[in-house]
Structure formats: structure tokens, C-alpha cells
C-alpha positions as CSV (number, residue, x, y, z in Angstrom):
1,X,-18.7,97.0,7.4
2,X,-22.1,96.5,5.8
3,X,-23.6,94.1,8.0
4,X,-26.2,91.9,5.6
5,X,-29.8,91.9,5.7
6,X,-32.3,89.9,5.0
7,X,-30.8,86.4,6.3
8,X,-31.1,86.9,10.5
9,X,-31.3,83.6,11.6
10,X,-30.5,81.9,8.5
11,X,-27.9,79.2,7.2
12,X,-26.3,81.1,3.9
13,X,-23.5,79.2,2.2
14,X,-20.7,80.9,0.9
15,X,-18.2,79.3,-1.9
16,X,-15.1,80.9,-1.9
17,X,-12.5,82.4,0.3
18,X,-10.7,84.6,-0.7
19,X,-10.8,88.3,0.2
20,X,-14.7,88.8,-1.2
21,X,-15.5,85.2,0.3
22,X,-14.0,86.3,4.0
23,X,-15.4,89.8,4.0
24,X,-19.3,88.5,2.9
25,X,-18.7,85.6,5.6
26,X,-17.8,88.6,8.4
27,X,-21.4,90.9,7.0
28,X,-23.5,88.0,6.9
29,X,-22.6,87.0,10.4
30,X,-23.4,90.6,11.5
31,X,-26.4,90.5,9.8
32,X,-27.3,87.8,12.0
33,X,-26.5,84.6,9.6
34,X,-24.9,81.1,10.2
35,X,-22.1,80.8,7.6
36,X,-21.2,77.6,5.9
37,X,-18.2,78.1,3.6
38,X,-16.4,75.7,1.1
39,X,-13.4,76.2,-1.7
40,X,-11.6,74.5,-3.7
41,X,-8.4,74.7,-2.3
42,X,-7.7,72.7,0.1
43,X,-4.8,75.4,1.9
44,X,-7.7,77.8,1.5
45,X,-10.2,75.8,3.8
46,X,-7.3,74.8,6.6
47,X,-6.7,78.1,7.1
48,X,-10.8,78.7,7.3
49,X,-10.9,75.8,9.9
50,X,-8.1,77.1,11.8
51,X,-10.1,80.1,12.3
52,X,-13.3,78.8,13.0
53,X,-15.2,79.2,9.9
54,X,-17.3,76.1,9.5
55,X,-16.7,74.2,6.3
56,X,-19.1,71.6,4.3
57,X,-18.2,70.4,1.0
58,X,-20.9,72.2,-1.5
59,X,-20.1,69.7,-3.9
60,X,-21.9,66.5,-2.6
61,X,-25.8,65.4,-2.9
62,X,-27.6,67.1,-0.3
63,X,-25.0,69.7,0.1
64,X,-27.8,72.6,0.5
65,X,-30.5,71.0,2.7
66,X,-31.1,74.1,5.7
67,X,-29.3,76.6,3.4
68,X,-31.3,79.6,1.9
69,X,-28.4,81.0,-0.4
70,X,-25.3,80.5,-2.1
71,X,-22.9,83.8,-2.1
72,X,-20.6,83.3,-5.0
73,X,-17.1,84.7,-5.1
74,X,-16.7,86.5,-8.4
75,X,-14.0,84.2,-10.0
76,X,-15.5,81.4,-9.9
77,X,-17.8,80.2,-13.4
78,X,-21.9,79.7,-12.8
79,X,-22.7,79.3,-16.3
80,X,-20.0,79.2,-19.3
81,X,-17.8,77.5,-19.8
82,X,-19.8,75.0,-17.1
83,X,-20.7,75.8,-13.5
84,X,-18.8,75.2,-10.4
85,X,-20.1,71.7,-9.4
86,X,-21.0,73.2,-6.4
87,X,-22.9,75.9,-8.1
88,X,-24.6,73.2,-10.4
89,X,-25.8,71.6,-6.7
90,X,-27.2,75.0,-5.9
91,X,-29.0,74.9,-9.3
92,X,-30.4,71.5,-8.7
93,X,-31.5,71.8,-5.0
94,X,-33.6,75.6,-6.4
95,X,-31.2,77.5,-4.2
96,X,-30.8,81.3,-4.9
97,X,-27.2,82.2,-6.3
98,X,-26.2,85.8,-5.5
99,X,-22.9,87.2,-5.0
100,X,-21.2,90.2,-2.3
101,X,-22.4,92.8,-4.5
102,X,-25.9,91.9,-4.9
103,X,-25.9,91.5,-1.3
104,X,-24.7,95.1,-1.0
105,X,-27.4,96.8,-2.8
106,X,-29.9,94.5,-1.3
107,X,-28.1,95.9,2.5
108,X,-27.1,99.6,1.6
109,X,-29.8,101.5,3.0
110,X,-30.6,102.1,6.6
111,X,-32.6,103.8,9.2
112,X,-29.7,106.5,9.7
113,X,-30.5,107.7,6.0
114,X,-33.4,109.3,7.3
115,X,-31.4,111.5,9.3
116,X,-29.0,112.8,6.6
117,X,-29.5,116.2,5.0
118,X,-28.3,114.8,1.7
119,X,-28.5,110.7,1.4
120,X,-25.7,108.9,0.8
121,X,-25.0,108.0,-3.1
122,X,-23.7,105.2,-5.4
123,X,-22.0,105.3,-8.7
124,X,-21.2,102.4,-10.2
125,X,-18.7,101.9,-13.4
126,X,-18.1,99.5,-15.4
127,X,-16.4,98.4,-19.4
128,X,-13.7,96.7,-20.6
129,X,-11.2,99.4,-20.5
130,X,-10.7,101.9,-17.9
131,X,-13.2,101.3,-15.1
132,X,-9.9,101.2,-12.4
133,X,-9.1,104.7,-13.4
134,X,-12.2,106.5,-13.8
135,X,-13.3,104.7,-10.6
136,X,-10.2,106.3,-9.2
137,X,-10.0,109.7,-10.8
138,X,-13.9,110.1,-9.7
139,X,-12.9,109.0,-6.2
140,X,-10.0,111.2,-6.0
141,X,-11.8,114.6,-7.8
142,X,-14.7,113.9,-4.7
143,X,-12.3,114.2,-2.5
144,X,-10.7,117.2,-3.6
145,X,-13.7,118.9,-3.7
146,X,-14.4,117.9,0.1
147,X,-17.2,115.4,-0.8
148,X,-16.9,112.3,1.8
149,X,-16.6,109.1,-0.7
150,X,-15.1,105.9,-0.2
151,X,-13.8,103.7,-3.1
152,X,-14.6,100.3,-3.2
153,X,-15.9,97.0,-5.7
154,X,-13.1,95.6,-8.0
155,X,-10.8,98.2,-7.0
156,X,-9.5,99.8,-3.5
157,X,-12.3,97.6,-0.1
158,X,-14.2,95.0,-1.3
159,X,-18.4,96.1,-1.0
160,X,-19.1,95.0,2.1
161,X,-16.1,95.7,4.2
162,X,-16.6,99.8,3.4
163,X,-17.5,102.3,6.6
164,X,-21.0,102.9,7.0
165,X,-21.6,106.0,4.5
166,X,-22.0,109.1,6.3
167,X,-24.2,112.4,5.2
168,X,-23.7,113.0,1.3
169,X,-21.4,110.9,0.9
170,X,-20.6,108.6,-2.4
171,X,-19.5,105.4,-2.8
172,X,-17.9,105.0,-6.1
173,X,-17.5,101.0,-7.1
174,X,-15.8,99.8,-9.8
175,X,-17.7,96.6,-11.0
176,X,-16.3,94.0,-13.7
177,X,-18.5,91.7,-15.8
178,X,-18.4,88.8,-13.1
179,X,-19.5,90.9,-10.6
180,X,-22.7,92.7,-12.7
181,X,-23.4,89.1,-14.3
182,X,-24.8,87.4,-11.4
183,X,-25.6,90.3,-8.8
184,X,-29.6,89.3,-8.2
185,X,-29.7,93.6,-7.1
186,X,-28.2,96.6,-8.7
187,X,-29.8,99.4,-7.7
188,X,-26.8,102.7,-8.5
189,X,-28.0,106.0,-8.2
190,X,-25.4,106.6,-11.2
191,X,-23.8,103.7,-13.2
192,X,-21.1,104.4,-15.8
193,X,-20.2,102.2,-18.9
194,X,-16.8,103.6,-20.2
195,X,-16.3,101.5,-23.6
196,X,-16.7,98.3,-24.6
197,X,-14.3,95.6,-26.1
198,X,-14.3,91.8,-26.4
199,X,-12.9,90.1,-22.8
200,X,-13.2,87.2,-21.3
201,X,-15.6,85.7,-24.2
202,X,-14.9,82.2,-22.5
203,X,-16.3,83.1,-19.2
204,X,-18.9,84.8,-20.9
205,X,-20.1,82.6,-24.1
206,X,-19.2,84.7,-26.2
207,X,-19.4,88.7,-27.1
208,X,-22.8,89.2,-26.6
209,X,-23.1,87.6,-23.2
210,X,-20.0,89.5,-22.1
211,X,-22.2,92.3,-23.1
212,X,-25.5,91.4,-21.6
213,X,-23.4,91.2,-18.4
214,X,-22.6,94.6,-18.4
215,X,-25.9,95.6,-19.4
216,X,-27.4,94.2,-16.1
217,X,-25.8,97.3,-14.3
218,X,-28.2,99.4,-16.2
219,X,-30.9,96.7,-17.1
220,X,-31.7,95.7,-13.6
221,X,-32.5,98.2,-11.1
222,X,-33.0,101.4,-13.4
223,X,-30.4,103.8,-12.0
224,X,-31.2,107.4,-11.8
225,X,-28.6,108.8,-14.1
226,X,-26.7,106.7,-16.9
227,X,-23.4,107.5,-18.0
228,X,-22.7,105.3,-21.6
229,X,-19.4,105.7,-23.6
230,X,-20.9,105.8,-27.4
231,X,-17.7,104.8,-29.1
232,X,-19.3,101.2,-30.2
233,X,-22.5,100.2,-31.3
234,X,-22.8,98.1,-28.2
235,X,-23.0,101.7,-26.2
236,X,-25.2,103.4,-28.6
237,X,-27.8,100.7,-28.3
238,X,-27.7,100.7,-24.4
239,X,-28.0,104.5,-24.8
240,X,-31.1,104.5,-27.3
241,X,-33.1,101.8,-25.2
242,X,-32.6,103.8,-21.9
243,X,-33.1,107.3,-22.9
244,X,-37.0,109.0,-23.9
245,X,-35.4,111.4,-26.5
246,X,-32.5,114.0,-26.9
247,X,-34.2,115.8,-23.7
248,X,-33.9,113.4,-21.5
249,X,-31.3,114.3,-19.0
250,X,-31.1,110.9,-17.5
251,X,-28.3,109.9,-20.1
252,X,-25.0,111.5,-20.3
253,X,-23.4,109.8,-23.6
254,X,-19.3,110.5,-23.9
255,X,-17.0,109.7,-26.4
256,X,-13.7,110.6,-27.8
257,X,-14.4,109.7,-31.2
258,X,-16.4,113.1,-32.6
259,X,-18.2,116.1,-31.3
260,X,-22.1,115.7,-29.9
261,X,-24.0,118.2,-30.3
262,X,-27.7,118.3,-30.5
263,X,-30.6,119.0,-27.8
264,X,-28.8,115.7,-25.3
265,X,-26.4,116.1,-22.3
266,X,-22.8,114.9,-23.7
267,X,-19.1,114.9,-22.5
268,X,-16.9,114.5,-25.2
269,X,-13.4,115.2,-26.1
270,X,-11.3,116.0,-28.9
271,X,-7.6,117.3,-29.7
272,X,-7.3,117.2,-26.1
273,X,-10.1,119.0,-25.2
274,X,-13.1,118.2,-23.2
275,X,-16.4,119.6,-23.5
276,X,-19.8,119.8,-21.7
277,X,-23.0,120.4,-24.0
278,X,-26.0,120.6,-22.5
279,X,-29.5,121.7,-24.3
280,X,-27.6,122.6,-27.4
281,X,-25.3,124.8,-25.6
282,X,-21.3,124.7,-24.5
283,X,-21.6,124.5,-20.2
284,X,-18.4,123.6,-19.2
285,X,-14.5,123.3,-21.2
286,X,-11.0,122.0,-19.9
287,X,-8.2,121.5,-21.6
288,X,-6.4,117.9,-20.8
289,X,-3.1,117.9,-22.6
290,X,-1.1,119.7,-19.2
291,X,-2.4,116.6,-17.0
292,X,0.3,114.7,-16.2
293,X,-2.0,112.3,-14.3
294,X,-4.2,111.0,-17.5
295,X,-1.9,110.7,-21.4
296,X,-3.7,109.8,-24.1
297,X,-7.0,109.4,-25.3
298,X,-8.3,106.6,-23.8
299,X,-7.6,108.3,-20.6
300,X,-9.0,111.3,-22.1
301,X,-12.1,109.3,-22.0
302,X,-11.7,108.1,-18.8
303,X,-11.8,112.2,-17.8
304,X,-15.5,112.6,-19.4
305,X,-16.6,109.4,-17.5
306,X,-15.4,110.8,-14.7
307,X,-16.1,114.7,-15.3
308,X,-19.7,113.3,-16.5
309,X,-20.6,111.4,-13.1
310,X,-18.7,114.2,-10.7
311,X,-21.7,116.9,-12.6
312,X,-24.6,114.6,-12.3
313,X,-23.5,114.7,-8.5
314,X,-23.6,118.8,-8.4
315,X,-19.6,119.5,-8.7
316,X,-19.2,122.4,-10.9
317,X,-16.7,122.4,-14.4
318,X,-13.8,124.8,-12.2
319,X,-13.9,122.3,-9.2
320,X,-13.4,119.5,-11.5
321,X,-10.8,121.0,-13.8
322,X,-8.6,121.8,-10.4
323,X,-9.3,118.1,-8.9
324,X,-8.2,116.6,-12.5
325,X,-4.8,118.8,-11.8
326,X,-3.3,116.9,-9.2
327,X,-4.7,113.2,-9.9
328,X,-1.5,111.3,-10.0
329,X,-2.6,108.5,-11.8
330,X,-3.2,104.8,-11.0
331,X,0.0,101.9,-10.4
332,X,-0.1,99.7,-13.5
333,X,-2.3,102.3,-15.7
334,X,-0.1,104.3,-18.1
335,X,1.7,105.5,-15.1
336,X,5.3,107.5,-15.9
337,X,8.0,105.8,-13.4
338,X,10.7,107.1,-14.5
339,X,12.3,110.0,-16.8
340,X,16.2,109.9,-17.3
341,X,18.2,112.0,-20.2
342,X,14.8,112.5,-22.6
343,X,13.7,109.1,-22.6
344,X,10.3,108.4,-20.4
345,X,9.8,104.8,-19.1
346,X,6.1,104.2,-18.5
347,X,3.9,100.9,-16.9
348,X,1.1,100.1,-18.1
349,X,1.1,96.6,-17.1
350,X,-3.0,96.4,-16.9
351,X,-3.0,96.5,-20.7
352,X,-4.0,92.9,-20.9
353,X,-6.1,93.1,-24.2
354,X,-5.5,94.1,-27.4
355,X,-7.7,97.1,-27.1
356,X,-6.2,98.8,-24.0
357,X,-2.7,98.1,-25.6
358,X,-3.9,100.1,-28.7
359,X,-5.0,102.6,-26.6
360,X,-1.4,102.9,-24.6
361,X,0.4,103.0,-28.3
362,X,-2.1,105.9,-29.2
363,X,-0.5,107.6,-26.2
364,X,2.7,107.6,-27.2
365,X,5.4,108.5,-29.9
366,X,8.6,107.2,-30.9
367,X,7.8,103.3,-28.4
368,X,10.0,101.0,-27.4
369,X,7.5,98.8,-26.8
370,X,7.7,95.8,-24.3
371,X,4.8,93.6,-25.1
372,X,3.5,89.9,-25.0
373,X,2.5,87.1,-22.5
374,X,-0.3,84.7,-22.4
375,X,-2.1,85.7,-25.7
376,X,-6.1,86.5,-25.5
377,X,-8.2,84.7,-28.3
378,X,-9.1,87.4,-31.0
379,X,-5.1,88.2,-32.7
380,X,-3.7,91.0,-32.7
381,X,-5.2,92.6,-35.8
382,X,-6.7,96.3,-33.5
383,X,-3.0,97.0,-33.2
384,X,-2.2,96.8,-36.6
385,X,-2.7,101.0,-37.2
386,X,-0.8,101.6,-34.3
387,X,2.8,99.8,-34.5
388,X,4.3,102.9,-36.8
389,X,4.6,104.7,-33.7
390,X,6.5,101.4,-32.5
391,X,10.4,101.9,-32.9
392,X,11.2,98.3,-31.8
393,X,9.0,95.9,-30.1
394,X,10.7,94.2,-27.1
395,X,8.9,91.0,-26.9
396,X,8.5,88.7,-23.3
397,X,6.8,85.3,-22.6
398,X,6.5,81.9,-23.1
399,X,4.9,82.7,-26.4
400,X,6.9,85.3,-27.4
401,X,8.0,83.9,-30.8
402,X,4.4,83.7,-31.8
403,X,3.3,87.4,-30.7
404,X,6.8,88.9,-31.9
405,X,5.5,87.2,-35.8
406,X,2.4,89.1,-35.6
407,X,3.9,92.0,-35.5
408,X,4.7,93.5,-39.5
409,X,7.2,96.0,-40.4
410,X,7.9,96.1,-36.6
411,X,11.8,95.2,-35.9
412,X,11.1,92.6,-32.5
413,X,13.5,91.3,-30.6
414,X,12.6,88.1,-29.0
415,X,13.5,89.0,-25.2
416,X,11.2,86.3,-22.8
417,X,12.0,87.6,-20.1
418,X,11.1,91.3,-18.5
419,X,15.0,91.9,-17.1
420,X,16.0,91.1,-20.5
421,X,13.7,93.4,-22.5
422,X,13.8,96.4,-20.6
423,X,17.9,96.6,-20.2
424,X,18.1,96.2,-24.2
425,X,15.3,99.2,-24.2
426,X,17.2,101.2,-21.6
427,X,20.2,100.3,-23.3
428,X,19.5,101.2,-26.9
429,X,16.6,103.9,-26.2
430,X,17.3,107.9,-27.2
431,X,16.4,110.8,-25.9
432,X,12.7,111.6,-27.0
433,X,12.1,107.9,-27.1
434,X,9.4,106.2,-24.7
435,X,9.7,103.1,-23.3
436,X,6.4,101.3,-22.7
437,X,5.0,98.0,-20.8
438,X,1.5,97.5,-22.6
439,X,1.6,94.2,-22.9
440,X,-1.5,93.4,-24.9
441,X,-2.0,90.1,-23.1
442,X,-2.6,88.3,-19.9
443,X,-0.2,87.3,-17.4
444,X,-0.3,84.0,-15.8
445,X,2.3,82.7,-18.3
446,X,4.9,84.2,-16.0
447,X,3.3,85.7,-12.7
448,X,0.5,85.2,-10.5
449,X,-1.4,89.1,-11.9
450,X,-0.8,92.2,-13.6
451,X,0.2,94.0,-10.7
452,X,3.4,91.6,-10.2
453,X,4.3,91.9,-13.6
454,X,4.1,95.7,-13.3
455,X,6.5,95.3,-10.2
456,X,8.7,93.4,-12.0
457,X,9.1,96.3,-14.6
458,X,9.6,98.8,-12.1
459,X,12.4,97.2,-10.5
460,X,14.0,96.2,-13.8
461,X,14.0,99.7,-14.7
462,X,15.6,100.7,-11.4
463,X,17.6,98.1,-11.9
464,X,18.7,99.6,-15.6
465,X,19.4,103.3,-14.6
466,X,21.0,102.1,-11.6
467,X,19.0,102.8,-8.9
């Protein structure tokens, strides 16, 4: 745990409990805090009672008198499309609003540091598609290479619950846009935008503010090194306005789009290939097709994100190429979960926007392509150069009439439900033929998350080769 400082002796209100809310109630109280706690549900604050977490209804005039902060969970709205009333309270009564992660940064550092040979480290990633997996893949390529690192933010231990770091060790967090977009400190030592795609515009007002939150990773503290997929114009202007020139070493842009060259520090890759330029010469080369663990070319960018932040950290090229070898790939993420006579069955049931279901299709030949749910705002119109590589589209949820009509020159088969579509894949698929779960929209239509729905396909599939 990361006991918080800063609030010894305090009254800091916490709104939310669920696992952020209960592990930022268990560091502030080491830290030395009294804890008030509220939440919507009402099952959520019996079970809080029962344990002896005292409760007072944030919601009502007068809520904050003797508090000195709110800690916000990261689900829950403070601006668009309105605040929480109990945030608006907050606002009223000139209360600071922070959530776990800006507590982290603001309690990472100790007195031990001094003691280390080589301080501990923090790279943080963010961007709209990929974040889990480079998180993961950089996590899992430190470890390989006998760096101490522990894995933590939106992914893996929430912030605060983590061990204390020991002597060069990194913590690698994977940080989503309602984390970044209210954190009142981010202070990385390396922070990592991978690509950037419209999500959650509702929460966000819009593109731009969705964007402005992720900037605030880079924006707010000034990290040491910055990591920025250049793929959109929204990472080539975050790249311009934090780098000096081509010289400065500070920035390490990546794409998979074209080649870099020039005087900068670039990752890039290309038919499969990834390369290293550095001072207008080639430093480091791997070759990704053979790695099982990361398909296609969104993961292929995934592998510079990674590759980039593991060499600002002093890995060299060879220990990274080996630690990319035996990454077995995320749950949920393009991850191969069965293989029977030829035909490959593969979930990638975190492909809840358009843009990371394009990315899966780019993956892949020859799809039988299980797809739909609870559609995102924006249509469907970035999958549109992708569906020839769609044999037959396999189509599930409550709206599935609507998505399977969007799809054109795509024979669809109106399934609704997961058992249904994946036994008419397994039944009619051939040998060569993939069969994919991308479903290009959210979930909650028919289960509580991605990961269930991922489950769901899974057993299904066992299900279908009769497991």
C-alpha cells in the first residue's frame, strides 16, 4: 500500500466504493486521515456500514463543512454531461476535487528513495486503443529482463494498493481519460500516448475535451521522457508543442503508418517490422510477424510503445526482442483461444469502438466476424475499408438488426445472441477461415463488461468444438 500524504489529521471525503473508492479509503487512513465515504448505491454503503466505514450523504447542504477533499472514483461524471450532485456540493462549498491517482503522485516518493542506487520509476500510458496491452507487454518485457516492476492503474492493482517500490524498480500504470482528467498531480517519469480515437465524447463534451484529458498526462507535470503515437493530428500536435526540435531526445514519436527518419528519436514499424532511428541512424531492428503474442498492426504499434518506453529505461534492442518472444498476450485483446482443423477462433472482446474493431479486421483474413451490441455514437463508417476481409458477419444484440444494415456487401446473419453466432460460425467456418469477436461496440446491452462477454465467447466456443 501507498499510505497518503498530506492529510494527517484530516477529514477527506471519499465518493465512491468500489475497488478504487475502498483501496484510497484504506491509504488515506494510513496516511493518518479520517474517512467519510458516500455512494450511490444503497447495497454499496450497507456493506460500507457493516464494515465500519463511516458514511454521510455528500449530497445534502452542508455536506463538506470539516472536510478538506473530495477523492472521486473514476466513473463517476464531475463536469459533462453534469456533475455528481455530490461533486456539484464540493464545487459550491470550494472543496478540492482529486481522485486515487492524483493522490498517488502527490504520495509516491519517500525517504527510502534516498537510499536506492537507482530510484524507483513511473511510466504512465495512455490512448484510446491499446493502453491494456502495451501496459502489459511493457510490464511483462521488465520482467523478463529481471527489472522489478509492478503493474498497476486501470489495469492489473489499483494505484494505491501496489507494494512499496523497491530499488529500480518501475511501476508501469495504465491510465484512461477519467483518470488523467481530474488527477490535480501527474508527475511520470515516462508517459506514453499510443493513438488517439473518438471515446466516450459524452463523458468528455466532446472530441476535443476527450483529448485535452489525455493531454493532462503530458500537460501537467512535464514528464521526463514522452512517448506520442503520431498516427493523428491530435498526436503530432502534442508532439510539436513538447519537443525543442528534431534533437531533442525527450520525445520518442511511433507510428505504424510510414517510416521516420530525420535527426528525432522514432519507433516505427512497417510490413512487420520495427525499427529504432536515433540521430539519423538505424539503432535497433526486430522483426514482429513470428510473435504469436501481438497479430496485427495495431498491436504492432502497441510493440513500439512498448519497445520505445522499455529503451528510455536502459533495456537494450536483443533483451527486448527475447522478452517480446514469449508475451502471451492479454484475455479479451486479440487473444487466439482456440485452433481446430485450420480455422483459428480469436477474442477480442475489448474492441468496443469502431476503431479498435478496424484494427482486429486489419489482423485478420478470410473473418467470420461476430460483431455488435450497444452501438457507440459516430456509425460505423472507419470499418467500411475493412469488411472485404469479412466472409460473413455474425451479428449479436439488442440492436443487431440496426448494426447488421450498416454493414454493405457483407452477407450478416442476424444471430442476438453469442451461443447462436458462434455455433453457425463454428458450424459453417473452413479451414483457413478465422473466427473473430471484435465487436465494435459496448456491452451493457447484454452483460455487465467486456470481460463477461469475452467469457461468454470462450465457453461458447468450447461449447461448439465440444469441449
Amino acid at each position: 500500500m501507498i499510505p497518503v500524504r498530506g492529510f494527517e489529521n484530516q477529514t477527506v471525503a471519499v465518493l465512491g466504493l468500489g475497488r478504487s473508492g475502498r483501496a484510497t479509503i484504506a491509504a488515506l487512513i494510513a496516511g493518518g486521515a479520517s474517512v467519510l465515504a458516500w455512494d450511490d448505491s444503497q447495497p454499496a454503503r450497507d456493506t460500507a456500514e457493516a464494515e465500519g466505514i463511516a458514511l454521510r450523504d455528500l449530497t445534502r447542504d452542508g455536506a463538506f463543512d470539516g472536510v478538506s477533499a473530495l477523492i472521486v472514483s473514476p466513473g463517476i461524471p464531475h463536469l459533462y454531461p453534469s456533475p455528481n450532485p455530490a461533486i456539484a456540493q464540493a464545487y459550491a462549498a470550494g472543496i478540492p476535487v482529486d481522485n486515487d491517482i492524483g493522490l498517488f503522485f502527490r504520495s509516491f516518493g519517500s525517504a527510502d528513495f534516498v537510499e536506492f542506487d537507482t530510484p524507483p520509476k513511473v511510466v504512465a500510458i495512455t490512448g484510446s486503443n491499446g493502453k491494456s496491452t502495451t501496459s502489459a507487454l511493457l510490464h511483462h518485457i521488465l520482467t523478463e529482463c529481471g527489472r522489478p516492476s509492478q503493474l498497476a492503474g486501470n489495469i492489473g492493482t489499483g494505484v494505491l494498493s501496489i507494494d512499496p517500490p523497491q530499488d529500480a524498480e518501475v511501476i508501469v500504470l495504465e491510465l484512461s481519460s477519467y483518470q488523467t482528467e481530474l488527477a490535480r498531480a501527474l508527475t511520470p517519469d515516462v508517459a506514453v500516448l499510443t493513438n488517439l480515437s473518438p471515446d466516450h465524447l459524452d463523458r468528455h463534451g466532446g472530441h476535443g475535451g476527450y483529448f485535452a484529458a489525455k493531454r493532462r498526462l503530458f500537460a501537467e507535470g512535464g514528464p521526463d521522457r514522452a512517448i506520442i503515437g503520431i498516427d493523428e493530428i491530435e498526436g503530432q500536435y502534442l508532439a510539436n508543442q513538447l519537443s525543442e526540435g528534431p534533437a531533442d531526445d525527450r520525445l520518442i514519436s511511433i507510428s505504424v503508418a510510414r517510416k521516420l527518419a530525420g535527426q528525432s528519436w522514432s519507433v516505427f514499424a512497417r510490413k512487420g517490422f520495427l525499427s529504432e532511428y536515433r540521430k539519423g541512424r538505424q539503432v535497433g531492428s526486430i522483426d514482429l510477424r513470428a510473435i504469436a503474442g501481438l497479430p496485427g498492426t495495431h498491436n504492432h504499434q502497441n510493440a513500439c510503445a512498448a519497445y520505445a518506453a522499455a529503451r528510455s529505461l536502459g533495456l537494450g534492442p536483443r533483451q527486448i526482442e527475447t522478452a517480446l518472444h514469449s508475451y502471451p498476450g492479454l484475455p479479451h485483446r486479440s487473444q487466439l483461444v482456440a485452433e481446430r482443423d485450420g480455422v483459428r477462433f480469436i477474442n477480442d472482446s475489448k474492441a468496443t469502438n469502431v476503431d479498435s474493431a478496424a484494427k482486429a479486421l486489419q489482423a485478420f483474413d478470410r473473418i467470420r466476424w461476430i460483431c455488435g451490441g450497444l452501438q457507440k455514437e459516430g456509425g460505423l463508417d472507419a470499418l467500411l475499408p475493412h469488411l472485404p476481409r469479412v466472409s460473413k458477419a455474425y451479428v449479436i444484440g439488442r440492436e443487431a438488426e440496426a448494426f447488421a444494415r450498416q454493414l454493405p456487401g457483407v452477407e450478416a446473419e442476424v444471430c442476438t445472441t453469442m451461443a447462436t453466432a458462434v455455433a453457425h460460425a463454428a458450424r459453417e467456418a473452413e479451414k483457413g477461415d478465422t473466427i473473430l469477436l471484435a465487436p465494435a461496440c459496448a456491452s451493457f446491452d447484454q452483460y455487465d463488461n467486456f470481460e463477461q462477454r469475452g467469457a461468454d465467447f470462450l465457453a461458447e466456443v468450447e461449447r461448439a468444438l465440444g469441449g
